[in-house]
Residue, then its C-alpha position, 0 to 999 in steps of 0.5 A: x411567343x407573339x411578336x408586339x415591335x419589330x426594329x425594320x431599319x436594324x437590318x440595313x443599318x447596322x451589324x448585330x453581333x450578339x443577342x440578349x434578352x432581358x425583361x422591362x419594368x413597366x408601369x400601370x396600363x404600359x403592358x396593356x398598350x404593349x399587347x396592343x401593339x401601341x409601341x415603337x422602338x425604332x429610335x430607341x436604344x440601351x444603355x449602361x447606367x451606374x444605379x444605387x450602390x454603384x452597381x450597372x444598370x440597364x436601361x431602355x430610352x427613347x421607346x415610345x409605348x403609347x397611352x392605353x385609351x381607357x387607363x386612368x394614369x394620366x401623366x405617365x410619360x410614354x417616353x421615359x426611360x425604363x429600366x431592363x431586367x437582365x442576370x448580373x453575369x451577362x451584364x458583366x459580360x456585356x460590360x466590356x462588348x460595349x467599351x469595345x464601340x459597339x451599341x445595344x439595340x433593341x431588335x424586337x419587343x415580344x411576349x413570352x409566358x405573359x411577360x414582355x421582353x426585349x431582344x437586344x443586339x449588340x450593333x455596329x454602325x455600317x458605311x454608306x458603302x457598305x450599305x449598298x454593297x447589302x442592298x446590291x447583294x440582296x436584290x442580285x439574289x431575288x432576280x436569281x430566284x425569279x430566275x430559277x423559279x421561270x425555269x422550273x415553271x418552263x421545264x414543267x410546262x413542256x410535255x417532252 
């Protein structure tokens, strides 16, 4: 499995809940700017659309996967929408999560057994509060482990 785009900001952002992976439907040379690592899904997100026969679909809107340099598709649009291949019954599922207020994100975008898939994540928006509350707890564990590994160095280095 090799890692093409991660979402960074996901992680002060938001909560995740769960997590789905599901398949992308491209088009021409898209897998190919995707293997270079030419996409961007930091704005992007999920949606539930009602497709032909009144059936949901899944769709991928706002990711950016930039032009391959040496296609001849020309007038593909690097952000259109584009439609997620995931199983009917965890759509089903993800049916009633999302009624609930929560959104689908895509955390990252990866290659597996040569097909491109997305990790989505079901994500609650946090406060500003709760913001710095994820920060405070963060930088108060790092100065613990500077803390420990000065001691560990210390203990070491004295003979007696």
């Amino acid at each position: 499995m090799k890692i093409v785009a991660l979402n960074k900001k996901l992680r002060l952002a938001c909560r995740l809940s769960d997590k789905l992976e599901a398949g992308i439907v491209l088009k021409g040379s898209e897998i190919k700017s995707i293997r270079a690592k030419k996409i961007n899904i930091n704005d992007a997100y999920a949606k539930l659309l009602m497709g032909p026969k009144k059936k949901p679909e899944l769709w991928l809107i706002n990711a950016h996967i930039s032009r391959y340099p040496n296609s001849t598709d020309r007038n593909l649009d690097p952000e259109r929408s584009r439609k997620l291949l995931v199983k009917s019954r965890e759509l089903k599922s993800l049916i009633g999560k999302l009624q609930a207020g929560k959104s689908l994100i895509p955390t990252r975008v990866y290659l597996k057994n040569n097909l491109c898939k997305v990790e989505l994540g079901l994500a609650v928006g946090l406060k500003k509060y709760d913001k710095r509350e994820k920060i405070k707890k963060r930088e108060s564990l790092t100065r613990l482990q500077k803390l420990t590994r000065q001691k560990l160095k210390a203990k070491s280095s004295n003979p007696y």
